[in-house]
TORKOL-4160 file (C-alpha; in steps of 0.2 Angstrom, whole numbers, padded with zeros to 4 digits, m for minus):
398
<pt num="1" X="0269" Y="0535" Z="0540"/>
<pt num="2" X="0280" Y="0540" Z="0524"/>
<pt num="3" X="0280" Y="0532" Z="0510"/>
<pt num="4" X="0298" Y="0531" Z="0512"/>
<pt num="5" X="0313" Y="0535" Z="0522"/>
<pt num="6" X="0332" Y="0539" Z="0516"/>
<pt num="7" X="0346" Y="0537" Z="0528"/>
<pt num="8" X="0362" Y="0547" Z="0524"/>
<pt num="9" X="0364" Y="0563" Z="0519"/>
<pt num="10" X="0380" Y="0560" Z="0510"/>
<pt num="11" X="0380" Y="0562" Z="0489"/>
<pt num="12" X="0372" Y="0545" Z="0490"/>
<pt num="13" X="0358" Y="0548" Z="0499"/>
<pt num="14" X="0356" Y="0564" Z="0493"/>
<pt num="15" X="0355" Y="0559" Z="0475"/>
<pt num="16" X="0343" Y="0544" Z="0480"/>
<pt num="17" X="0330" Y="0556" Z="0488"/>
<pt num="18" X="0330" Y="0570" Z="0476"/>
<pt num="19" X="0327" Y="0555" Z="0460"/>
<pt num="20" X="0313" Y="0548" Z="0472"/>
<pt num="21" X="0304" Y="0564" Z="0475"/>
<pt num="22" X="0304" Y="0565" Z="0457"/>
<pt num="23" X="0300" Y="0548" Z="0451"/>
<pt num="24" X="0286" Y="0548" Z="0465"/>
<pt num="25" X="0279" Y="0567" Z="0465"/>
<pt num="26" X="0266" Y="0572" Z="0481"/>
<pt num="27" X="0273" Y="0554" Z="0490"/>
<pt num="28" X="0278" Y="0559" Z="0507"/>
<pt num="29" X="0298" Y="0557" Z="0507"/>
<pt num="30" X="0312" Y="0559" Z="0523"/>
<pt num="31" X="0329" Y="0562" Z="0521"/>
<pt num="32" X="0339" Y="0557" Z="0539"/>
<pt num="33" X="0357" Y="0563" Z="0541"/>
<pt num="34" X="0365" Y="0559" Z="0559"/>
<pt num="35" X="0377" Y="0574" Z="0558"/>
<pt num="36" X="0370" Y="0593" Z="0559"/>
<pt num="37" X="0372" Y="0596" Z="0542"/>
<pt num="38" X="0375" Y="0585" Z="0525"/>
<pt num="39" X="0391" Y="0578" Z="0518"/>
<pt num="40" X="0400" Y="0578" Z="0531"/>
<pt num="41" X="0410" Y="0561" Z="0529"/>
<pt num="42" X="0415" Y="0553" Z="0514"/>
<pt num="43" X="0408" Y="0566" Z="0501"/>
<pt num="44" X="0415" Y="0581" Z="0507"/>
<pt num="45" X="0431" Y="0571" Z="0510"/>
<pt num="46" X="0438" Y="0566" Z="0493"/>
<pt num="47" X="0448" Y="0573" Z="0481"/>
<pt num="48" X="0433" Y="0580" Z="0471"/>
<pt num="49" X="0438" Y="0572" Z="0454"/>
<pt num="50" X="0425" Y="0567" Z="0443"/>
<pt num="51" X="0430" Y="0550" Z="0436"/>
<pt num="52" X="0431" Y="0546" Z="0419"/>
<pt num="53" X="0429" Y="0526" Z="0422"/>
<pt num="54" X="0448" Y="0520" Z="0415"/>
<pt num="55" X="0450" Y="0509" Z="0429"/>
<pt num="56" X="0438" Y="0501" Z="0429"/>
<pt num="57" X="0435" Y="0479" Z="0422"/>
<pt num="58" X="0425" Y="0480" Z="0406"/>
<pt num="59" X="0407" Y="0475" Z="0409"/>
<pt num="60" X="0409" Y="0478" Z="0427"/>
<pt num="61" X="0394" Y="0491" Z="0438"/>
<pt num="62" X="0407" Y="0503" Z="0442"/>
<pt num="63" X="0412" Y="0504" Z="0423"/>
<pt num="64" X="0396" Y="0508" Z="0417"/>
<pt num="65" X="0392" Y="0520" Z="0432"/>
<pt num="66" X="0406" Y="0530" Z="0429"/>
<pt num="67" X="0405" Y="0534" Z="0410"/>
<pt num="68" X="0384" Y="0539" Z="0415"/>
<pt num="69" X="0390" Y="0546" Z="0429"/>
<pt num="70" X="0405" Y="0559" Z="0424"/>
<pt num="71" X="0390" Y="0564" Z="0411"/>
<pt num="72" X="0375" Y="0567" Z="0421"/>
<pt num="73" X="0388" Y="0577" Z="0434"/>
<pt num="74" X="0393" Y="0588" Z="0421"/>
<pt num="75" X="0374" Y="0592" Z="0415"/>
<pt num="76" X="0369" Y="0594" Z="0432"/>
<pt num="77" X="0383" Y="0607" Z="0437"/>
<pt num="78" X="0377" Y="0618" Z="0421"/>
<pt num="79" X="0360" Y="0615" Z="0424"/>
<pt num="80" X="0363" Y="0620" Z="0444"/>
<pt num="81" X="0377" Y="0632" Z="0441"/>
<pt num="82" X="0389" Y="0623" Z="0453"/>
<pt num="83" X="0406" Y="0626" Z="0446"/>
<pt num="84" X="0416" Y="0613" Z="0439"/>
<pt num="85" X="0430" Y="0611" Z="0425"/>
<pt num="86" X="0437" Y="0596" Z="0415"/>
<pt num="87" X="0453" Y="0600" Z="0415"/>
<pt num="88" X="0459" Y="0583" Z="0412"/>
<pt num="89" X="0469" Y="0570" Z="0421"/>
<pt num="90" X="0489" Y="0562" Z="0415"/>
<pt num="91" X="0492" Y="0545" Z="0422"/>
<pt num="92" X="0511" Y="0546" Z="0421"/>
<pt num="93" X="0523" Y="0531" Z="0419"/>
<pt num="94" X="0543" Y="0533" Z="0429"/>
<pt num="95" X="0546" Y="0516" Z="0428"/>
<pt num="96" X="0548" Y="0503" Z="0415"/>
<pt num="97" X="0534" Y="0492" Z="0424"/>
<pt num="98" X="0525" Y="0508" Z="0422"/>
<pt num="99" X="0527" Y="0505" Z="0404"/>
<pt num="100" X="0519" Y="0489" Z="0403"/>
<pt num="101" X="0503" Y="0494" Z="0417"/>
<pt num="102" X="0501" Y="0510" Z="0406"/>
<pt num="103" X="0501" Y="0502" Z="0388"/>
<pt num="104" X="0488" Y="0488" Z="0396"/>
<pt num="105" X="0477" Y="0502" Z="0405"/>
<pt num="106" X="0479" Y="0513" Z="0387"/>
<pt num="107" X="0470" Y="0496" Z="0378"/>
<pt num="108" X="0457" Y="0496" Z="0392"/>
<pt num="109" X="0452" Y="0512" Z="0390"/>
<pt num="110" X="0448" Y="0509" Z="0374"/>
<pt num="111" X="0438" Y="0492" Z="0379"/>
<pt num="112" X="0426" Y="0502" Z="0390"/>
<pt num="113" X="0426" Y="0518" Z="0377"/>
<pt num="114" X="0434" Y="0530" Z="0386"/>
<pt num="115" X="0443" Y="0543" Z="0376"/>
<pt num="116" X="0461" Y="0543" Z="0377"/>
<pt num="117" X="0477" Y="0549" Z="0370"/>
<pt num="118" X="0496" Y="0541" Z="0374"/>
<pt num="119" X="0511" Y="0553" Z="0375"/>
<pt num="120" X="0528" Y="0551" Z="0374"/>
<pt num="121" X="0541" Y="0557" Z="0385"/>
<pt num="122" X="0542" Y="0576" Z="0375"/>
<pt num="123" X="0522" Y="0579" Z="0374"/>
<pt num="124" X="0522" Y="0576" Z="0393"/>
<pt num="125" X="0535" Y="0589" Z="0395"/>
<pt num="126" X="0527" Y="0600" Z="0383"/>
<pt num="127" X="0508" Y="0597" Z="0390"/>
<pt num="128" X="0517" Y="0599" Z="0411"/>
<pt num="129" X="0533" Y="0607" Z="0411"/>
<pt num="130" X="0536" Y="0603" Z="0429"/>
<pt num="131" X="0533" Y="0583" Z="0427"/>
<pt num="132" X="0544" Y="0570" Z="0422"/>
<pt num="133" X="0542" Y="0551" Z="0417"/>
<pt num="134" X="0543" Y="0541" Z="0400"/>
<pt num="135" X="0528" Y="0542" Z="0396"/>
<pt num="136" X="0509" Y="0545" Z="0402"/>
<pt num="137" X="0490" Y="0544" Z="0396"/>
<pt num="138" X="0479" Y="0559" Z="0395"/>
<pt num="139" X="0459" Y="0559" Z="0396"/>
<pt num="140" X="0452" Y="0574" Z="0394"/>
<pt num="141" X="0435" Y="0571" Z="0401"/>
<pt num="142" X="0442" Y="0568" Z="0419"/>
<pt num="143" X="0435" Y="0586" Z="0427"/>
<pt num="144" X="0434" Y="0592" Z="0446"/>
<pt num="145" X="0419" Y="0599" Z="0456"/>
<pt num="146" X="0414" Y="0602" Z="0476"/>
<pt num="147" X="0402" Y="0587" Z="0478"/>
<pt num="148" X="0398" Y="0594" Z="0494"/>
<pt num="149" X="0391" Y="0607" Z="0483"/>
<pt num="150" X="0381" Y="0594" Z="0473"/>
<pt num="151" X="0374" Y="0585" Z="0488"/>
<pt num="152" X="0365" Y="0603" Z="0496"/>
<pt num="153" X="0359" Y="0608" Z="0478"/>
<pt num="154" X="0352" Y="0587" Z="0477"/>
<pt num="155" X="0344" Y="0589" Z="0496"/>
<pt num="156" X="0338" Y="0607" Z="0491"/>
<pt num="157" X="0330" Y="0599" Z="0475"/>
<pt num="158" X="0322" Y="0586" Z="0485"/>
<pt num="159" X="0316" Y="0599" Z="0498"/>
<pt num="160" X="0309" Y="0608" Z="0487"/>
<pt num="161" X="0297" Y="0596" Z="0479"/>
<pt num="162" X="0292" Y="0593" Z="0497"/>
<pt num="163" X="0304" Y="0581" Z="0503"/>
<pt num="164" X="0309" Y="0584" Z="0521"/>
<pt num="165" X="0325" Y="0581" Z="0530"/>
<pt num="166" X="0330" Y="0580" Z="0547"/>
<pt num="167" X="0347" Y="0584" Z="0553"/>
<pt num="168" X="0355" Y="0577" Z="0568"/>
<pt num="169" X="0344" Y="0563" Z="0567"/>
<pt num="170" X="0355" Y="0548" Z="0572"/>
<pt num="171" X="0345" Y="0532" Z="0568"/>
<pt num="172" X="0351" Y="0520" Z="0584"/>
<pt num="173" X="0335" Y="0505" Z="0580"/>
<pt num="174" X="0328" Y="0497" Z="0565"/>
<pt num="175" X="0315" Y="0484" Z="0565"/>
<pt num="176" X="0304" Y="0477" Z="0549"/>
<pt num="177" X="0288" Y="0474" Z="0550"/>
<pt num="178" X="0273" Y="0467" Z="0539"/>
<pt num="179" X="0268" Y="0482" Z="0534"/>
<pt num="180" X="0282" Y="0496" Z="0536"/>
<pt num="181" X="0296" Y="0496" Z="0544"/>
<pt num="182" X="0300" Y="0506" Z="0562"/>
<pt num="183" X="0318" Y="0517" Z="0563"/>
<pt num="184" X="0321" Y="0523" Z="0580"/>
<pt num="185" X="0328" Y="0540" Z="0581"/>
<pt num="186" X="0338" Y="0545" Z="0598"/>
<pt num="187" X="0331" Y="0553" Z="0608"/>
<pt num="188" X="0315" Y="0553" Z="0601"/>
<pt num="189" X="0300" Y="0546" Z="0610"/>
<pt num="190" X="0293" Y="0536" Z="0597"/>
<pt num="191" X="0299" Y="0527" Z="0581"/>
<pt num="192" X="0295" Y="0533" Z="0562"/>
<pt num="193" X="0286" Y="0522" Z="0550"/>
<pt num="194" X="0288" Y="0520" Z="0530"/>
<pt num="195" X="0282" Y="0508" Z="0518"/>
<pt num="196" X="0301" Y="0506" Z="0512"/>
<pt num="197" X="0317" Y="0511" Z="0517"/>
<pt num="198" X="0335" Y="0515" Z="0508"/>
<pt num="199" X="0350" Y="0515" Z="0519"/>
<pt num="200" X="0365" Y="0524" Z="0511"/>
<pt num="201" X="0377" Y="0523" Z="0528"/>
<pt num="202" X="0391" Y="0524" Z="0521"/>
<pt num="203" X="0405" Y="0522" Z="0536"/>
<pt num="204" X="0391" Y="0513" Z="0545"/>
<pt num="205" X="0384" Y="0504" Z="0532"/>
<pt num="206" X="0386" Y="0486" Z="0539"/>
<pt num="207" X="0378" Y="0492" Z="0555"/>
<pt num="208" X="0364" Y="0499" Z="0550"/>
<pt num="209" X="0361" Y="0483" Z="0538"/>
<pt num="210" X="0366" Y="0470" Z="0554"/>
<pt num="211" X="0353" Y="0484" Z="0566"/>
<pt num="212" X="0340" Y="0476" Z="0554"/>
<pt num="213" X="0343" Y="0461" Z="0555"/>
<pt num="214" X="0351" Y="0458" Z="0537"/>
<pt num="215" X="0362" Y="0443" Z="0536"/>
<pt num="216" X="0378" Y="0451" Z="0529"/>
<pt num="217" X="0397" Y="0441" Z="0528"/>
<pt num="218" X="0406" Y="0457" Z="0526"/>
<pt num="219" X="0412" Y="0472" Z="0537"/>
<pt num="220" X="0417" Y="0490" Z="0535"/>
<pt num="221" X="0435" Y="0491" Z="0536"/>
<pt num="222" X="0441" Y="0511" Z="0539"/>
<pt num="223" X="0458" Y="0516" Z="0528"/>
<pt num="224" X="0464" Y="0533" Z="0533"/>
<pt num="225" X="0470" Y="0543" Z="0517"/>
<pt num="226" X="0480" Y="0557" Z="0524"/>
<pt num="227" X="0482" Y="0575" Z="0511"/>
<pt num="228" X="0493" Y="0588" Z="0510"/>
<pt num="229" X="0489" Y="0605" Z="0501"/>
<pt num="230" X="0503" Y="0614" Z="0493"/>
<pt num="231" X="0503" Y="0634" Z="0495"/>
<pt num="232" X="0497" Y="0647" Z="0487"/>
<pt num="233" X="0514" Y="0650" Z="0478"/>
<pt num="234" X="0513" Y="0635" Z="0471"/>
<pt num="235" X="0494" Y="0636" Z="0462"/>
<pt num="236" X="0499" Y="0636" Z="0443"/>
<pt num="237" X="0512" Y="0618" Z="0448"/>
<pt num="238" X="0503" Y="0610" Z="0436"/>
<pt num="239" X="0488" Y="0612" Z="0422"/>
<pt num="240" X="0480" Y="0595" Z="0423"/>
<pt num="241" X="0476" Y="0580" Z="0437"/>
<pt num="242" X="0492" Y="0571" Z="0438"/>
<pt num="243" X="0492" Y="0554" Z="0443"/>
<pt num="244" X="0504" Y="0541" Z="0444"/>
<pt num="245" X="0500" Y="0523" Z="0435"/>
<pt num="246" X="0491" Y="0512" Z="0448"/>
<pt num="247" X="0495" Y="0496" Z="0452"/>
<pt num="248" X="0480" Y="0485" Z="0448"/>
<pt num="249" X="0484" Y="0472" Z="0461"/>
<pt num="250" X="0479" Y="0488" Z="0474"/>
<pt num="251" X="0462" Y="0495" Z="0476"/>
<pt num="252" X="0470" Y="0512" Z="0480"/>
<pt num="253" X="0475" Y="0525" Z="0465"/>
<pt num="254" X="0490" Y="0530" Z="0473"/>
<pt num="255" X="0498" Y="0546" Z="0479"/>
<pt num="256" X="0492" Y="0563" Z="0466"/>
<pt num="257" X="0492" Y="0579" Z="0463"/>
<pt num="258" X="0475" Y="0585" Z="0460"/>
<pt num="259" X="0470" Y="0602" Z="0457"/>
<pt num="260" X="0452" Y="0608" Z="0466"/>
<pt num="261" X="0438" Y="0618" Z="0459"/>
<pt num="262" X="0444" Y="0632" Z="0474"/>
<pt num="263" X="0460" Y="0634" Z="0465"/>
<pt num="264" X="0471" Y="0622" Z="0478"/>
<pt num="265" X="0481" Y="0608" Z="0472"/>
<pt num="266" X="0484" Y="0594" Z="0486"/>
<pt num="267" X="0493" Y="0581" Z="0486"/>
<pt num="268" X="0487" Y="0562" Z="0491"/>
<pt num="269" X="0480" Y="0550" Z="0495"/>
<pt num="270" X="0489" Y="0538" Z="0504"/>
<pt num="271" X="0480" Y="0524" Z="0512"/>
<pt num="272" X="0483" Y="0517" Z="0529"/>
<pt num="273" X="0475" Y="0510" Z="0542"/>
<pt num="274" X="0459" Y="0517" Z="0552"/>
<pt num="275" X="0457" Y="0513" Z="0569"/>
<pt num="276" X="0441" Y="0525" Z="0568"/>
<pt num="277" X="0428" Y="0525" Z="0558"/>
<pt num="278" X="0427" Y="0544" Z="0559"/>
<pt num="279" X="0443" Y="0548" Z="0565"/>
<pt num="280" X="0448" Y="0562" Z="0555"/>
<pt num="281" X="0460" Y="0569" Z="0571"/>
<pt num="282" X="0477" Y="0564" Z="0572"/>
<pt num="283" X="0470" Y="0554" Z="0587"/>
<pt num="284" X="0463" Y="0539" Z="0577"/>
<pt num="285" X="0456" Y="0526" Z="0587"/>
<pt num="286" X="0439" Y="0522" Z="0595"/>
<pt num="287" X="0439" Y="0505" Z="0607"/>
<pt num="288" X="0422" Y="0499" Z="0599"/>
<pt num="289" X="0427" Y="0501" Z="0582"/>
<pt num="290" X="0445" Y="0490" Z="0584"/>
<pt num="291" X="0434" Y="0478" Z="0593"/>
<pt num="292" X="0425" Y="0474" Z="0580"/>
<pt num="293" X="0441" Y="0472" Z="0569"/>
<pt num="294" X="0448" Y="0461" Z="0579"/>
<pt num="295" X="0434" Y="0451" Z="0579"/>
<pt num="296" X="0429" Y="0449" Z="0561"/>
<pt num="297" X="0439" Y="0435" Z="0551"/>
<pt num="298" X="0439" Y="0446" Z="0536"/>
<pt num="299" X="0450" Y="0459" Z="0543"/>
<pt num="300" X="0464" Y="0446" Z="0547"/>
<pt num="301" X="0466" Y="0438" Z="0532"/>
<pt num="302" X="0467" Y="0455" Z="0524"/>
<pt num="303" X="0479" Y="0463" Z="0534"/>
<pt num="304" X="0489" Y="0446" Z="0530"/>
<pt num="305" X="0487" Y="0448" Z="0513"/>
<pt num="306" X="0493" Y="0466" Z="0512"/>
<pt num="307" X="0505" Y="0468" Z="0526"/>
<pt num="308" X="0520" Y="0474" Z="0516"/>
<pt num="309" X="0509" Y="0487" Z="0507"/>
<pt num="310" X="0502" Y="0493" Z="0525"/>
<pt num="311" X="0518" Y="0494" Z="0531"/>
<pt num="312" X="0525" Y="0503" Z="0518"/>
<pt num="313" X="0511" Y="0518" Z="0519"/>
<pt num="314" X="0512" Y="0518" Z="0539"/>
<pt num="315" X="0529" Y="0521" Z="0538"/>
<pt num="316" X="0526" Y="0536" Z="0524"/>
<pt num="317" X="0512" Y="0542" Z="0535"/>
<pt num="318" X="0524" Y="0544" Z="0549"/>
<pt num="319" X="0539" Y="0549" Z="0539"/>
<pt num="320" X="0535" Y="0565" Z="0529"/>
<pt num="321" X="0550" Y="0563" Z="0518"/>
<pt num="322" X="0547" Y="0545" Z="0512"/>
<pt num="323" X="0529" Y="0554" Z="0506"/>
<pt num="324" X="0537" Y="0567" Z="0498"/>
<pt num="325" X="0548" Y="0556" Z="0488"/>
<pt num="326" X="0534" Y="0545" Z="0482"/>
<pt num="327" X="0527" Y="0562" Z="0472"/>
<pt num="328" X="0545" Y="0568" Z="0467"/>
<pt num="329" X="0544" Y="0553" Z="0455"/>
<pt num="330" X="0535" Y="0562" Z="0444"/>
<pt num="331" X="0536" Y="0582" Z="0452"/>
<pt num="332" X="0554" Y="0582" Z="0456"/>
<pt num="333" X="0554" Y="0601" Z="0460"/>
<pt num="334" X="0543" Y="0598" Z="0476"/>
<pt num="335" X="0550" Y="0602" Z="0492"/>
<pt num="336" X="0546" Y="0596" Z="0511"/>
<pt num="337" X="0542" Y="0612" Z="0517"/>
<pt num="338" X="0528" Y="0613" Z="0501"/>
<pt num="339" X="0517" Y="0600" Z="0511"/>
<pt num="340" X="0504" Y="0610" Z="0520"/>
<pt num="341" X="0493" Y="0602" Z="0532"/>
<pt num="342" X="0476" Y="0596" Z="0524"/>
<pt num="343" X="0461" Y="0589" Z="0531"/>
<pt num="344" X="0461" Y="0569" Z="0532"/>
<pt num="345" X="0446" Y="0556" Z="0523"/>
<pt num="346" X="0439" Y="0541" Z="0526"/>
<pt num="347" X="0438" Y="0525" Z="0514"/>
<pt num="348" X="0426" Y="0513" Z="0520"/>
<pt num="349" X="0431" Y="0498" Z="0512"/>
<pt num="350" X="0418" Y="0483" Z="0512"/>
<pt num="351" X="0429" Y="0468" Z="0516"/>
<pt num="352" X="0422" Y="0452" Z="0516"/>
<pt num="353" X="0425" Y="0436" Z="0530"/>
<pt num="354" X="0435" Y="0426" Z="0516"/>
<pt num="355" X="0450" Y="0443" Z="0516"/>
<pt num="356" X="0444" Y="0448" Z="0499"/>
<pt num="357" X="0440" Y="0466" Z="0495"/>
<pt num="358" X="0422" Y="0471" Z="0489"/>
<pt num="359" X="0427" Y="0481" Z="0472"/>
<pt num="360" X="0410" Y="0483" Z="0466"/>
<pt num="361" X="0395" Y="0491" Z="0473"/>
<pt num="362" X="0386" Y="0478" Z="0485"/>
<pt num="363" X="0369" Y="0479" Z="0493"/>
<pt num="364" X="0357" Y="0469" Z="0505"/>
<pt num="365" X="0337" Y="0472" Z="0505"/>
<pt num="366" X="0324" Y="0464" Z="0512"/>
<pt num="367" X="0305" Y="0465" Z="0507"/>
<pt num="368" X="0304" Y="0482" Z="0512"/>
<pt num="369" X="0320" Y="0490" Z="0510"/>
<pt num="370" X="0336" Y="0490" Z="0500"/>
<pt num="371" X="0354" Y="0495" Z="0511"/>
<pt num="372" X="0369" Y="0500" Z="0501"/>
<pt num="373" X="0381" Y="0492" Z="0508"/>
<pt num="374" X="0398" Y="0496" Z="0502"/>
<pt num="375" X="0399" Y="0510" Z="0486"/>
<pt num="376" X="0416" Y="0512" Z="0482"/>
<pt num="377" X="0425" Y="0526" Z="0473"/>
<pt num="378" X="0418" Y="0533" Z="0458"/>
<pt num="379" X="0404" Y="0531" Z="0469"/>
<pt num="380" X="0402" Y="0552" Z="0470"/>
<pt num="381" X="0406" Y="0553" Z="0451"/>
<pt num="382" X="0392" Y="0539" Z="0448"/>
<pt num="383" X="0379" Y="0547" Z="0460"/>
<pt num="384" X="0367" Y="0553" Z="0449"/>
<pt num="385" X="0364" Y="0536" Z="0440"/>
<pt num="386" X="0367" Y="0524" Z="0456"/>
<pt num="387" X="0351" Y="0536" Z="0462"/>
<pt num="388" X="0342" Y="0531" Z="0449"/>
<pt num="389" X="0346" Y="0514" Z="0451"/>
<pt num="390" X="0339" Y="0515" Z="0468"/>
<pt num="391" X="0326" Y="0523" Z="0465"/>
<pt num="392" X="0320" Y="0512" Z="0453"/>
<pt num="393" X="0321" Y="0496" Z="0463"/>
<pt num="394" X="0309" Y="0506" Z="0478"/>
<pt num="395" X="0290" Y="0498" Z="0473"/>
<pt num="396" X="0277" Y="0514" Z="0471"/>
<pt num="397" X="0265" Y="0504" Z="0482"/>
<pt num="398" X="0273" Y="0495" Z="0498"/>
């Protein structure tokens, strides 16, 4: 019997472990991850920014996790000697209607205290000699790190303290009881037992929560976001993360150049549609996973709802060119043959039966557990704090 069991070994489950072995010392903690070894999905498949929480509504979760979140990052990489840097991120504006999104997102910055500076045309030039538009907004605080990195020193932490973690341990069976709840493990001959459990599936969120028995009204809905790496030739392109102004009717950031903590820059995301929820190979589709597509009302309504948008980025993803011009807005000197190949992520997007997308974190429980159910970018940047959360919401005594 332990006390409690963590499924997902991404940075969410990592951090939720390691803050339950410390708020719950001696307990008897396990930490599951499907795959043969951590991060293997959605964490070691960003572009490793750590947010600074601009985006985000005033008052909203993701808001105030963010601006904890970019804090507790940067005191855990000094305090665990991870590398990272806060080098800064530009949103830039080409456009007049970038004009009016960049002067409304420079007000909301302010709004939720983020520290921000608007530049004119010349600054930008002077501050990136190799970008162009009329105008852009610089946050210093905006940094990059390896969360992968975070995640193993966060599991290490938590192994150390005398949390243990299985590997390969795909849960295929969940079933609540009065007094603890059973997880069946494949290929193992007998189920494992806790007073509580914290799901942090991540791809498979819904599944794990519906394997339960959990009365959900949304599904994960996969978008592919295809990168591209520049070469090595070009490393010193630019000095800062450059982003264009995102378009606020669009849960997506839009295509940018972002430096890594390894000294790449890549270029993307785009978003498009996923026919598999891990299908990270140009051959992207699994039967069971389009199935349940098809069958969920939700999906419909929000391919409806967006279909010139997906169209739009199917037809960049297909059409190397039309991508490239979508950077050469604000990187004119790009070429075609600058696009390097890049490995592909994952977004699992929680969309709800009524079309609309989940833009908040959103969970499910149950007397004995608590499931996240759809945690959405700055979701690694907020991982430390979103751990606490959890932690704090697991009773000591079950």
């Amino acid at each position: 019997m332990y006390d409690c069991v963590v499924i997902g070994g991404g940075i969410i489950g990592a951090s939720t472990a390691w803050q339950l072995m410390r708020r719950f010392p001696g307990q008897r903690l396990l930490l599951l991850e499907k795959e043969p070894s951590l991060a293997r999905h959605q964490t070691g498949r960003n572009s490793g920014v750590i947010h600074s929480g601009i985006y985000y509504a005033p008052g909203s979760l993701k808001s105030e996790l963010c601006r904890a979140g970019l804090e507790a990052t940067v005191e855990f990489c000094q305090a665990n000697d991870i590398p990272y840097e806060q080098c800064g991120k530009l949103l830039v504006a080409t456009s007049a209607e970038d004009d009016d999104r960049m002067h409304a997102l420079f007000r909301r910055a302010a709004e939720v205290g983020v520290s921000a500076e608007l530049l004119d045309e010349s600054r930008l030039r002077e501050l990136e000699p190799n970008i162009v538009g009329s105008g852009a907004i610089l946050v210093p605080a905006t940094g990059i790190v390896d969360y992968r990195a975070i995640a193993a020193r966060m599991a290490g932490l938590f192994t150390e303290a005398g949390g243990e973690t299985r590997l390969g341990a795909e849960v295929i069976g969940i079933r609540e009881r009065s007094h603890a709840v059973e997880i069946r493990l494949a290929g193992a001959a007998r189920p494992i037992e806790a007073r509580f459990l914290v799901a942090c599936g991540g791809l498979m969120a819904d599944r794990l929560a519906q394997m339960q028995g959990l009365e959900i009204d949304f599904q994960i809905v996969p978008y592919r976001g295809e990168y591209y790496r520049l070469p090595a030739a070009r490393q010193g392109l630019i000095r800062h993360l450059i982003y264009p102004i995102p378009d606020p009717t669009l849960p997506f950031l839009g295509i940018h150049l972002t430096r890594m903590i390894d000294g790449n820059i890549t270029v993307g995301p785009n978003a498009v549609q996923g026919w598999k929820r891990e299908g990270y190979g140009r051959l992207n589709f699994s039967a069971r996973d389009v199935a349940a597509m098809m069958r969920f009302p939700g999906f419909w309504r929000v391919l409806r709802n967006n279909l010139g948008t997906g169209a739009r980025e199917t037809w960049h993803s297909v059409w190397k060119r039309g991508y490239l011009e979508r950077v050469r807005k604000y990187c004119p000197g790009l070429r075609l043959d600058d696009l390097r190949p890049h490995p592909v992520g994952i977004r699992a997007q929680a969309v709800k039966r009524d079309g609309s997308i989940a833009e908040d974190f959103l969970f499910a429980e149950s007397e004995r557990s608590l499931h996240v159910c759809s945690a959405p970018s700055p979701a690694a940047t907020a991982a430390i704090p979103i751990g606490a959360r959890i932690a704090a919401r697991v009773p000591a005594e079950s």
